[in-house]
RONU-969413 format. One record per residue (C-alpha): residue in one letter; x negated, y negated, z negated. Coordinates in Angstrom, 1 decimal, padded with zeros to 4 digits. Layout:
BEGIN
+---------+--------+--------+--------+
: residuo :      X :      Y :      Z :
+---------+--------+--------+--------+
:       A :      X :      Y :      Z :
...
+---------+--------+--------+--------+
END
This chain:
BEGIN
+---------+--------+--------+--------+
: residuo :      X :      Y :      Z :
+---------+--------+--------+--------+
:       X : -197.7 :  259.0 : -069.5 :
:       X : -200.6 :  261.2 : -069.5 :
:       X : -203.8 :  260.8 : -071.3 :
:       X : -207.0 :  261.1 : -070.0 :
:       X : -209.1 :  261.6 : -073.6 :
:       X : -212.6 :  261.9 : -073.6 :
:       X : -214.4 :  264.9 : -073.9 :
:       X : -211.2 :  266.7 : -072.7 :
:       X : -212.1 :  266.3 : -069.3 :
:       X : -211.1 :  264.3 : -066.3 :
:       X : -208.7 :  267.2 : -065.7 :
:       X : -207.5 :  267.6 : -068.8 :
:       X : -203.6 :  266.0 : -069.7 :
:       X : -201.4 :  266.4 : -072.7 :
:       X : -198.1 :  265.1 : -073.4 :
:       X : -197.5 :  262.3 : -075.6 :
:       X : -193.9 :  262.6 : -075.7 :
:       X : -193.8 :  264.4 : -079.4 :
:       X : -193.6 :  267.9 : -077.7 :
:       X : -195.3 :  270.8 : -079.7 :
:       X : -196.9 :  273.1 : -078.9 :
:       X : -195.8 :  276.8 : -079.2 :
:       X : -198.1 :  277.8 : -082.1 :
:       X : -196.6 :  274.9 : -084.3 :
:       X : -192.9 :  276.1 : -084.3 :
:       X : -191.3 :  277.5 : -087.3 :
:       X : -191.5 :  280.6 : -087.2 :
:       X : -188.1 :  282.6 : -087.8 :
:       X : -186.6 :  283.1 : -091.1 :
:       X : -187.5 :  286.3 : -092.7 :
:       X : -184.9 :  288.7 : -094.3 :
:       X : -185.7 :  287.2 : -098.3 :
:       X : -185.3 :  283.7 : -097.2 :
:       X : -181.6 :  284.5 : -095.8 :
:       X : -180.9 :  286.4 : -099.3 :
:       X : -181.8 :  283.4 : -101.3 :
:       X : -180.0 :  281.0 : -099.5 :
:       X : -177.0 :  283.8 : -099.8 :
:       X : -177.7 :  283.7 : -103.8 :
:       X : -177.8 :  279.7 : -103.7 :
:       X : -174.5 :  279.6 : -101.9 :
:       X : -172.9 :  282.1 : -104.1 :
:       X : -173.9 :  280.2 : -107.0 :
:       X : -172.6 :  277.3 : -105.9 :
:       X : -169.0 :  279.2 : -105.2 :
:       X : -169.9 :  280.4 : -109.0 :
:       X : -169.9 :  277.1 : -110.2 :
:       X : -167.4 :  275.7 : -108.7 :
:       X : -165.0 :  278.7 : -110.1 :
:       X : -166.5 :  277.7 : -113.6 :
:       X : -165.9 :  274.3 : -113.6 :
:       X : -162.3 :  275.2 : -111.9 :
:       X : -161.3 :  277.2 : -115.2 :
:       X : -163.0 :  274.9 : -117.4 :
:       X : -160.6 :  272.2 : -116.0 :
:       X : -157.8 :  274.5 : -116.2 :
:       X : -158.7 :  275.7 : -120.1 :
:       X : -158.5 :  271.9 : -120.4 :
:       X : -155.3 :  270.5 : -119.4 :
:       X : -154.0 :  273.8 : -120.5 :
:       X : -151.6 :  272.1 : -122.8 :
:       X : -150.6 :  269.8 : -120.1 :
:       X : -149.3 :  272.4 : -117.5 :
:       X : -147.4 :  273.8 : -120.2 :
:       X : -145.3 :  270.3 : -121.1 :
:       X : -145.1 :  270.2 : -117.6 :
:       X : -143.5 :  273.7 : -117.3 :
:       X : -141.1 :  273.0 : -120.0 :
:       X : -139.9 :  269.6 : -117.8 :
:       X : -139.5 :  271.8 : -114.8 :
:       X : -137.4 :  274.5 : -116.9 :
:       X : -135.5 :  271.7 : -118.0 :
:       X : -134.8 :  270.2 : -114.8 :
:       X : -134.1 :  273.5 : -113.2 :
:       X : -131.6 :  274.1 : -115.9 :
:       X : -129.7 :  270.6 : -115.6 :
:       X : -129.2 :  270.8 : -112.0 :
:       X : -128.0 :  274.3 : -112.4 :
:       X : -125.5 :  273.4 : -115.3 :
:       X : -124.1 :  270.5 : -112.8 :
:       X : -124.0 :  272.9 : -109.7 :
:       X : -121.8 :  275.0 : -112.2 :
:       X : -119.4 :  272.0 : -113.8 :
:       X : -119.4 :  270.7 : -110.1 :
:       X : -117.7 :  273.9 : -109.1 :
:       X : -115.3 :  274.6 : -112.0 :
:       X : -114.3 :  271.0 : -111.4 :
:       X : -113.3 :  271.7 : -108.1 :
:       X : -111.3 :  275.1 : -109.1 :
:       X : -109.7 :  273.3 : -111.9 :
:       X : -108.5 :  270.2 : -109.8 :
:       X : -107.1 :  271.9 : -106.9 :
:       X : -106.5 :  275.5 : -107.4 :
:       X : -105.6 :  275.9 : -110.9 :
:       X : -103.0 :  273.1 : -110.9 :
:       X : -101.1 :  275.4 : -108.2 :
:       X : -101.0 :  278.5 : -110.2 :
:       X : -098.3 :  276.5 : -112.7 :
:       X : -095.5 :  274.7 : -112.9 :
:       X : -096.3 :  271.0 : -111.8 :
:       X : -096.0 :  268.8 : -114.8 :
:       X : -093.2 :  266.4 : -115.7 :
:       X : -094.3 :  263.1 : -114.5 :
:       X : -090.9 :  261.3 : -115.5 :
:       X : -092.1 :  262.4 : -119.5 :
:       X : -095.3 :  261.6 : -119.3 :
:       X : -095.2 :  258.2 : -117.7 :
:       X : -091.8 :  256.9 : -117.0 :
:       X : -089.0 :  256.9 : -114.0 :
:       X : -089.9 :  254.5 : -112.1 :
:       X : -092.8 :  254.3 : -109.3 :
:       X : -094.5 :  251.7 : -107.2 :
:       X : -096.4 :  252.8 : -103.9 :
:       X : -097.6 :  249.8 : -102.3 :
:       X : -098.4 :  250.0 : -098.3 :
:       X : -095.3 :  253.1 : -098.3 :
:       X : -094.4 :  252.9 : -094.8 :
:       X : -096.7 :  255.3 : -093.1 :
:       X : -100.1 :  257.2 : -093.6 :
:       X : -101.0 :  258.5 : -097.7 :
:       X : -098.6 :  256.0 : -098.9 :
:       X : -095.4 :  256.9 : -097.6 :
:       X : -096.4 :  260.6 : -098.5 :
:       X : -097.3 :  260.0 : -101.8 :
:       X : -094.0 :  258.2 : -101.9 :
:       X : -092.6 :  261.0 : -100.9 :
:       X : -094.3 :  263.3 : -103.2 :
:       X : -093.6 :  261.7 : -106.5 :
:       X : -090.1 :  261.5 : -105.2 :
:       X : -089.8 :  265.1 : -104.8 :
:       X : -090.9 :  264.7 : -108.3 :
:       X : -087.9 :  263.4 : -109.3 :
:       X : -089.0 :  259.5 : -110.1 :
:       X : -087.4 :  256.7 : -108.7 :
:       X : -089.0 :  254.9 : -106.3 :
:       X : -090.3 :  250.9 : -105.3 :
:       X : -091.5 :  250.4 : -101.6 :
:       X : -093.8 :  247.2 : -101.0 :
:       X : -094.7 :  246.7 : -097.7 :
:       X : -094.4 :  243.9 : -095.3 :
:       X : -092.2 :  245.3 : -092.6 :
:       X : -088.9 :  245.2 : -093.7 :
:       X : -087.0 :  247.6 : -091.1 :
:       X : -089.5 :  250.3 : -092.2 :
:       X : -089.0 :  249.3 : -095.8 :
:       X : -085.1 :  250.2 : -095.1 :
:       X : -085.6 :  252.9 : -093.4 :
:       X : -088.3 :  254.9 : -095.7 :
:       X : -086.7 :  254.2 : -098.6 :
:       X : -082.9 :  255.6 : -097.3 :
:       X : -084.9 :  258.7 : -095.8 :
:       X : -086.3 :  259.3 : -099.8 :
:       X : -083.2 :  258.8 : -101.2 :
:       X : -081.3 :  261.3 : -099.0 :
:       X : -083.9 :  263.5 : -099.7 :
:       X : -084.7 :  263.9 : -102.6 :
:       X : -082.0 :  262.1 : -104.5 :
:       X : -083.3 :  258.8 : -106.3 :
:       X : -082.5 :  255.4 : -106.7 :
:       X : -085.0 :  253.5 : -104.4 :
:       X : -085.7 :  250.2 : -103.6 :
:       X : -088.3 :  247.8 : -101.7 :
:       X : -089.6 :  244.4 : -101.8 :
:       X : -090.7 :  243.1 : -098.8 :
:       X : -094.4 :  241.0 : -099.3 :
:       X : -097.3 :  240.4 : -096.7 :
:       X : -100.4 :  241.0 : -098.8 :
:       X : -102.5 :  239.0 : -096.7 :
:       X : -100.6 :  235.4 : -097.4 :
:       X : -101.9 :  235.6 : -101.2 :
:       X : -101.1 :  234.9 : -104.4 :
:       X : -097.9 :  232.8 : -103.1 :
:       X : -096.2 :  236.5 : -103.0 :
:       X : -096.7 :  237.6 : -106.3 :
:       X : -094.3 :  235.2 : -108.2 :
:       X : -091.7 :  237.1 : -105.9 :
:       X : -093.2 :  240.6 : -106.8 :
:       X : -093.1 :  239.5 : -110.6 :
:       X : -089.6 :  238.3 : -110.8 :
:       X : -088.4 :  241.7 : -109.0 :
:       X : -090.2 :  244.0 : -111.4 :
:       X : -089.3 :  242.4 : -114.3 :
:       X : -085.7 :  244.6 : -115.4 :
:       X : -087.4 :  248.0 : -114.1 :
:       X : -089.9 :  249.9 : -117.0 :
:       X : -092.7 :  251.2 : -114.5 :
:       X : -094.6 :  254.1 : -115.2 :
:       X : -096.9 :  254.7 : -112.3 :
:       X : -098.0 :  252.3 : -110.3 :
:       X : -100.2 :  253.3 : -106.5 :
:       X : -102.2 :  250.9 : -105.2 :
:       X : -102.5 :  251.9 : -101.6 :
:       X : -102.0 :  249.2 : -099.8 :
:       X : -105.0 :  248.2 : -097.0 :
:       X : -106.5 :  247.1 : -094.2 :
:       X : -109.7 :  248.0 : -092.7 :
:       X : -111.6 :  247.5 : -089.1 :
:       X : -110.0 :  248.3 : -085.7 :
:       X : -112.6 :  250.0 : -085.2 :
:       X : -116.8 :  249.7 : -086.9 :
:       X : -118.3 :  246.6 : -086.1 :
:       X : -121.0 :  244.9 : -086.7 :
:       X : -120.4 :  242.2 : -089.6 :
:       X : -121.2 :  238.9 : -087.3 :
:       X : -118.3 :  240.8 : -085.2 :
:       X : -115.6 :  240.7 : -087.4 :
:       X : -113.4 :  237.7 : -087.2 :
:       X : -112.9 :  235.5 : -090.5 :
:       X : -109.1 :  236.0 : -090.9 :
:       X : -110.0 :  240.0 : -091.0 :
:       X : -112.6 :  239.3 : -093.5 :
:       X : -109.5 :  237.2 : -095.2 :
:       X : -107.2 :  239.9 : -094.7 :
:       X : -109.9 :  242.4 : -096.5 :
:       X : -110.5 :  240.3 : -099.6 :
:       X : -106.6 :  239.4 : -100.1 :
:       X : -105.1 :  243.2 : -099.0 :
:       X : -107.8 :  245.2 : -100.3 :
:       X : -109.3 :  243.6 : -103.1 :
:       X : -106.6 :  241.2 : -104.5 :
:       X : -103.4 :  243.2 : -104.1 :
:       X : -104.4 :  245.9 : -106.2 :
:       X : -105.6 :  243.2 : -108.9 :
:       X : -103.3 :  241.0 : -108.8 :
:       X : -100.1 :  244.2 : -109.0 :
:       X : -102.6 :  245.9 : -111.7 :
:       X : -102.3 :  242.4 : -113.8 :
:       X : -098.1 :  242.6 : -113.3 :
:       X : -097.1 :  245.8 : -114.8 :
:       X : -100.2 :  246.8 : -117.1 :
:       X : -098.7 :  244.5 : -120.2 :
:       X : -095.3 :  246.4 : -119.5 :
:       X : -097.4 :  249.6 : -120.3 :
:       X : -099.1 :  249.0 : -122.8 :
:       X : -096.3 :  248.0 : -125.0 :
:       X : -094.5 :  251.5 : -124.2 :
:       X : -097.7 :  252.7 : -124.5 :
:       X : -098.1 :  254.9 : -121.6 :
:       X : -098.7 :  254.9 : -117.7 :
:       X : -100.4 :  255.9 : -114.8 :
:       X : -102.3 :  253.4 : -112.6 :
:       X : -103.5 :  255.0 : -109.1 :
:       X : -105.8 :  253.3 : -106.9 :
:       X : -106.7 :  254.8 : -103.9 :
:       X : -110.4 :  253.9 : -102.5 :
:       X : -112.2 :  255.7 : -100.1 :
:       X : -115.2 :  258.0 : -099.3 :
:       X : -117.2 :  255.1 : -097.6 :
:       X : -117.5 :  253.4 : -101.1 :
:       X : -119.9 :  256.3 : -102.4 :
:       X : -122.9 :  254.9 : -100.7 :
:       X : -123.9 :  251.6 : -098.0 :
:       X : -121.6 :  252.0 : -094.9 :
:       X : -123.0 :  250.2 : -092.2 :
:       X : -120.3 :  249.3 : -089.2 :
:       X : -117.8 :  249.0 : -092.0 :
:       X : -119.4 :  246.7 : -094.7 :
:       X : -116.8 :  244.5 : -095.9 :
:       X : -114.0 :  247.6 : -095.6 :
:       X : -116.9 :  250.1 : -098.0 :
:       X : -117.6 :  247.0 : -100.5 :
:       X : -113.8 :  246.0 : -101.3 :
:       X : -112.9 :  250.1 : -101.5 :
:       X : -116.2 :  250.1 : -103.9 :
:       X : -114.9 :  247.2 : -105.9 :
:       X : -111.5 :  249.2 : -106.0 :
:       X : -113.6 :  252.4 : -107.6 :
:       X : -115.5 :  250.2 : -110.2 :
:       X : -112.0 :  248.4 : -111.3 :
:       X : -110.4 :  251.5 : -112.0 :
:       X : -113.2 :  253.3 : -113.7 :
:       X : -113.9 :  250.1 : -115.6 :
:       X : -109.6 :  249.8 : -116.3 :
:       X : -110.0 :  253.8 : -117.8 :
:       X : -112.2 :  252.8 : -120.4 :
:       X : -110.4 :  249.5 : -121.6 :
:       X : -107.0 :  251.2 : -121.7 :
:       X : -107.3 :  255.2 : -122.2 :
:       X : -107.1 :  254.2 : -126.0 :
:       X : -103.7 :  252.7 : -125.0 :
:       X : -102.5 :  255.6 : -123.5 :
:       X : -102.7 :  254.3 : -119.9 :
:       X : -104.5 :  256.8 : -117.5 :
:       X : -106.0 :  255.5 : -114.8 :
:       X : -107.3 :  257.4 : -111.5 :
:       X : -109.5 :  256.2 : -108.9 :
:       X : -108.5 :  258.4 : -105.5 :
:       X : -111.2 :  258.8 : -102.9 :
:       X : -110.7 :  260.3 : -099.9 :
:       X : -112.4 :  260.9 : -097.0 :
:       X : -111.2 :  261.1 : -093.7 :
:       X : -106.8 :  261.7 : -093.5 :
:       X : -105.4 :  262.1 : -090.2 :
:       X : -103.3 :  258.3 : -090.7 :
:       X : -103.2 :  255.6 : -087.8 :
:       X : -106.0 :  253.9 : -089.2 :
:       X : -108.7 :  256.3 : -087.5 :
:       X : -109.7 :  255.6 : -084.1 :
:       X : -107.1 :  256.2 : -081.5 :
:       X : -107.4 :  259.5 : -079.9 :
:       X : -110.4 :  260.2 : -082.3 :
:       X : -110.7 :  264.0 : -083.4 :
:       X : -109.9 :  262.1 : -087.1 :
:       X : -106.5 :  262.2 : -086.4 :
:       X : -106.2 :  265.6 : -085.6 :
:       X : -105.5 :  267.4 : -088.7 :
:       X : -107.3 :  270.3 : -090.0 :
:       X : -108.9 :  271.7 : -093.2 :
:       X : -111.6 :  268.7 : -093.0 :
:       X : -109.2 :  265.8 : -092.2 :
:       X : -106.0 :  266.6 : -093.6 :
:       X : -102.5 :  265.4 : -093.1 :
:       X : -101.2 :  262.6 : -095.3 :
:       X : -098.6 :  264.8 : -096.8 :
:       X : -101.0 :  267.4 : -097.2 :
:       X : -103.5 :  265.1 : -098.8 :
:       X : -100.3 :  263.9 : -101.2 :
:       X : -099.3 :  266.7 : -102.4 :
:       X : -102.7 :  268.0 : -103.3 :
:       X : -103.3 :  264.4 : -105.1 :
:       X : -100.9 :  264.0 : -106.7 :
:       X : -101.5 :  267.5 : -108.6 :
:       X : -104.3 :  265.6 : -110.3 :
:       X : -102.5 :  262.8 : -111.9 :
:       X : -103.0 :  263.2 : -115.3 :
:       X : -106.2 :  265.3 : -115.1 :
:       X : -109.3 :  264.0 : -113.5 :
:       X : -109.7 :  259.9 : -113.7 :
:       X : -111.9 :  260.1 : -110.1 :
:       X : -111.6 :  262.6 : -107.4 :
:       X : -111.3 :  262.7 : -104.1 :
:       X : -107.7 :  264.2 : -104.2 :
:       X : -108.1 :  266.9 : -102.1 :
:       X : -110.3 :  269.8 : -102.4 :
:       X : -112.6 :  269.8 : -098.9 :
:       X : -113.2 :  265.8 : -099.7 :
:       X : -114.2 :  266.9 : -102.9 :
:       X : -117.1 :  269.2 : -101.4 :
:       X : -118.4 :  266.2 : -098.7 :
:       X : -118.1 :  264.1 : -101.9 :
:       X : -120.6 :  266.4 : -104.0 :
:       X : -122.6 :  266.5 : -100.0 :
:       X : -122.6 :  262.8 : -100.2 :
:       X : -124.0 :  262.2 : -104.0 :
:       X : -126.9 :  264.4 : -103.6 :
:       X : -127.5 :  262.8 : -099.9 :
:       X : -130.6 :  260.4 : -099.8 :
:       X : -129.0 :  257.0 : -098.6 :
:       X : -131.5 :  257.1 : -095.5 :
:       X : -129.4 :  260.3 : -094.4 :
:       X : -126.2 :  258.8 : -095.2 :
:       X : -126.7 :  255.9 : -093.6 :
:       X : -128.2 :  257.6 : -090.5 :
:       X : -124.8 :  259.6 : -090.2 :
:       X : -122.2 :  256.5 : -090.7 :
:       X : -124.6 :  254.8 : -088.0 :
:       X : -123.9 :  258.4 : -085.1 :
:       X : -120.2 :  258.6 : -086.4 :
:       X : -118.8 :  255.0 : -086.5 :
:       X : -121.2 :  254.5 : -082.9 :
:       X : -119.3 :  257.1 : -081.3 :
:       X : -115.9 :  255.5 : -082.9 :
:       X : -116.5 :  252.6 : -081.4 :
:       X : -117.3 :  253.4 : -078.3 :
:       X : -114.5 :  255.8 : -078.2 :
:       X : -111.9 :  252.4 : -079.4 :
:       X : -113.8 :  250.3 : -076.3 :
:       X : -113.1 :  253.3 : -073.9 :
:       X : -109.3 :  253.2 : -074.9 :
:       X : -108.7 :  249.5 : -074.8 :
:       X : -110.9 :  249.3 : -071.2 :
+---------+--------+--------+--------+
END
């Protein structure tokens, strides 16, 4: 709109749309009025330095408490980086530099192996024969019984002899077991015996009379042979009890929960058995290995081919067995026990992520074989 004012002529229009005219602009900024906004800006830089080191004067104490808790934590973790790796030097290298110790004198003759016809049991059989101790075979197959046991005694030379028990029928066995211990003075006793997954599953996937077979192989076997010849040792007051658990009991396993919480359990008994009945002279181990090239890895899986990683079962043996007597929990072989130190200071989130990628490609590897 224009406006027509009076005394401005008919002719005469200005804009009523808040323009201005040229004369009332601001005029520019002058060279002073720049340096005091420069001073005002530098002051506020000045201030805001001052009150910086005011706040620092203040908590001055503070950041030195919490320099002295960083010291310190820097300091623990490099004094268990350090024991960590002695450990390992004085478990499996040091041990082969000697003579191997005299198992018969420090724990008796005789030997159980539970589970001894193939895979870490039949090789630490073997081992502990070559040790000179007599040997006991349990397994449920009694052909291979027969045959393991003659193979050991030809060997090596010792008395041998099996009892033939399913693990998974429960306790109905153990009366048997018990009446054919009770004339032989036991002094080591391996708790190998187990079952696990065909392959990972899912939990809704696993049938019930696995989940059976889990809780009476894995978990009761070992308690239930434990409970037989402990007394025995105690009253010559000395022993060896070796259970053998696995890697997948260090953290949550998913695909293989029910096989990680009963080799768990098995890792908590033992440790808990070490501090009832060290006193007593009764050393107990709890083994746990990670992956050994046995028959219980996926067929055709790259687990069963052996190599520094995934060792042989006699391999693995013969290393373990060099820490009877020494450490109460390894993993029994000296590349497990690096993944083992790997696996405590993983965050669960990254374990779990990785035992979901490996025991995916497992089991599609098993359903490939079986198609």
């Amino acid at each position: 709109m224009w406006n027509r004012g009076a005394g401005k002529g008919c002719c005469s229009m200005e804009p009523q749309l808040g323009f201005k005219r040229r004369s009332e602009l601001p005029a520019a900024e002058g060279p002073e009025v720049r340096a005091d906004r420069g001073k005002v800006a530098m002051a506020a830089v000045d201030s805001f330095y001052l009150l910086y080191r005011e706040i620092a004067r203040s908590c001055n104490c503070y950041m030195e408490a919490l320099a002295l808790v960083g010291a310190w934590y820097t300091a623990r973790k490099s004094i268990t980086v350090v024991c960590d790796f002695y450990s390992l030097i004085r478990l499996h290298f040091i041990p082969r530099l000697g003579s191997r110790a005299d198992l018969i004198k420090q724990y008796g003759r005789w030997a159980i192996v539970s589970g001894s016809t193939d895979g870490i049991g039949k090789a630490y059989a073997e081992e502990l024969a070559s040790r000179g101790l007599n040997i006991i075979l349990i397994s449920r197959n009694k052909e291979k019984l027969q045959n393991v046991a003659k193979d050991i005694a030809d060997t090596y030379r010792v008395e041998t002899d099996i009892i033939v028990a399913d693990f998974s029928r429960g306790r109905e066995i153990y009366d048997l077991i018990q009446e054919a211990l009770k004339e032989k003075d036991i002094g080591i006793l391996v708790n190998n015996v187990g079952v696990s997954y065909p392959y990972p599953q899912y939990f809704s996937q696993v049938s019930e009379d696995k989940l059976w077979d889990i809780i009476n192989v894995n978990i009761a076997a070992a308690s239930l042979l434990v409970h037989i010849v402990l007394p025995g040792m105690v009253e010559r007051k000395k022993g060896a009890i070796v259970t053998i658990s696995s890697g997948s009991c260090c953290k949550p396993t998913p695909q293989l929960a029910a096989f990680s919480a009963s080799k768990a359990y098995l890792d908590h008994f033992s440790r808990a058995l070490q501090y009832e009945y060290a006193s007593k002279g009764i050393f107990v181990q709890s083994l746990i290995p990670f992956y050994v090239a046995t028959n219980t890895t996926a067929p055709r899986s790259f687990l069963r081919r052996c190599s520094w990683l995934v060792p042989s079962p006699e391999v693995y043996a013969h290393h373990a067995v060099s820490t009877l007597g020494i450490s109460k929990r390894t993993t029994g072989y000296w590349s497990h026990s690096i993944q083992f130190l790997f696996a405590q200071y993983m965050p669960e989130w990254l374990w779990v992520w990785g035992a979901n990628v490996l025991n995916r490609a497992l089991r599609k590897e098993a359903s490939s074989c079986t198609a």
